[in-house]
C-alpha positions in Angstrom: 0.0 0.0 0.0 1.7 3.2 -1.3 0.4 6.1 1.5 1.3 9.6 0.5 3.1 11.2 3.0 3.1 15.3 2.7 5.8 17.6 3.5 5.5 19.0 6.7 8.8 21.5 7.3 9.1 24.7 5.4 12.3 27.0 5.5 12.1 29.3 9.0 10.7 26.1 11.0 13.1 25.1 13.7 14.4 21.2 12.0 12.5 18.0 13.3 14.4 15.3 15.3 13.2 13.3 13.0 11.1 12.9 9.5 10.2 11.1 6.2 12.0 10.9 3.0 10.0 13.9 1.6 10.7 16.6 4.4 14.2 15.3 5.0 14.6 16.5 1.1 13.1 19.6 1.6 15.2 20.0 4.1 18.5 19.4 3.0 17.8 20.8 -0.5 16.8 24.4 1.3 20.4 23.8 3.1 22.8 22.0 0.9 21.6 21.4 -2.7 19.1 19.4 -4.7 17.8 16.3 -3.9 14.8 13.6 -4.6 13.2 11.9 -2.0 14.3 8.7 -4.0 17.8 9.5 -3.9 17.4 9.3 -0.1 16.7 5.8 -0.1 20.2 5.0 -1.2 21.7 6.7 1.6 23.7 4.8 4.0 21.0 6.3 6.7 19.1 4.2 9.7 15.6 3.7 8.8 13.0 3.9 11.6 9.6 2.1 10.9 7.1 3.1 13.5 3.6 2.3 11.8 5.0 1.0 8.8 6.3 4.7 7.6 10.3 5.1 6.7 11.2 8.0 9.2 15.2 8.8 9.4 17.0 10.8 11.8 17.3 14.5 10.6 21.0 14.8 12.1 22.5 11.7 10.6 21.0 12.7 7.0 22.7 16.2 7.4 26.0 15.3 8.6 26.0 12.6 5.5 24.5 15.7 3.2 27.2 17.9 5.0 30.0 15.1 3.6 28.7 14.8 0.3 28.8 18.5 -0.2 32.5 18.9 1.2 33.7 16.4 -1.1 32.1 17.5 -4.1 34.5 18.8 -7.3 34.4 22.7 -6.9 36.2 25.0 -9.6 36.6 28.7 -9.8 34.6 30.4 -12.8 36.4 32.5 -15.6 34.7 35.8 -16.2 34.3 36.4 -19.3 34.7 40.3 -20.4 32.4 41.2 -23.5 34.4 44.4 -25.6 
């Protein structure tokens, strides 16, 4: 059974302890950078199943997003000066 779970954490809300794949991307997409709610699932994260709903710890899922971002390839841009 495929239950619809809504996002329930908007930028200026103080972060939950812990939430479900669709807030955790809102959240670390308003924080770090884009991401699914699919790509979650293939996080090395704890899952949580109270009541048969996937709920992950918001702090372990930042410091991994935190990771991700520091290791990411980073350039300098080359302005480019029209005549």
């Amino acid at each position: 059974m495929n239950i619809i779970q809504p996002q329930s954490w908007s930028p200026g809300q103080p972060v939950p302890v812990n939430a479900n794949r669709i807030t955790l991307a809102a959240i670390i997409t308003h924080l770090f950078f884009p991401i699914s709610p699919r790509t979650i699932e293939r996080w090395p994260l704890v899952v949580r199943r109270p009541n048969r709903a996937a709920v992950y710890n918001v702090e372990e899922a930042l410091k991994y997003a935190q990771k991700l971002y520091d290791a990411a390839y980073c350039y300098k841009q080359t302005a480019v000066i029209q005549p």
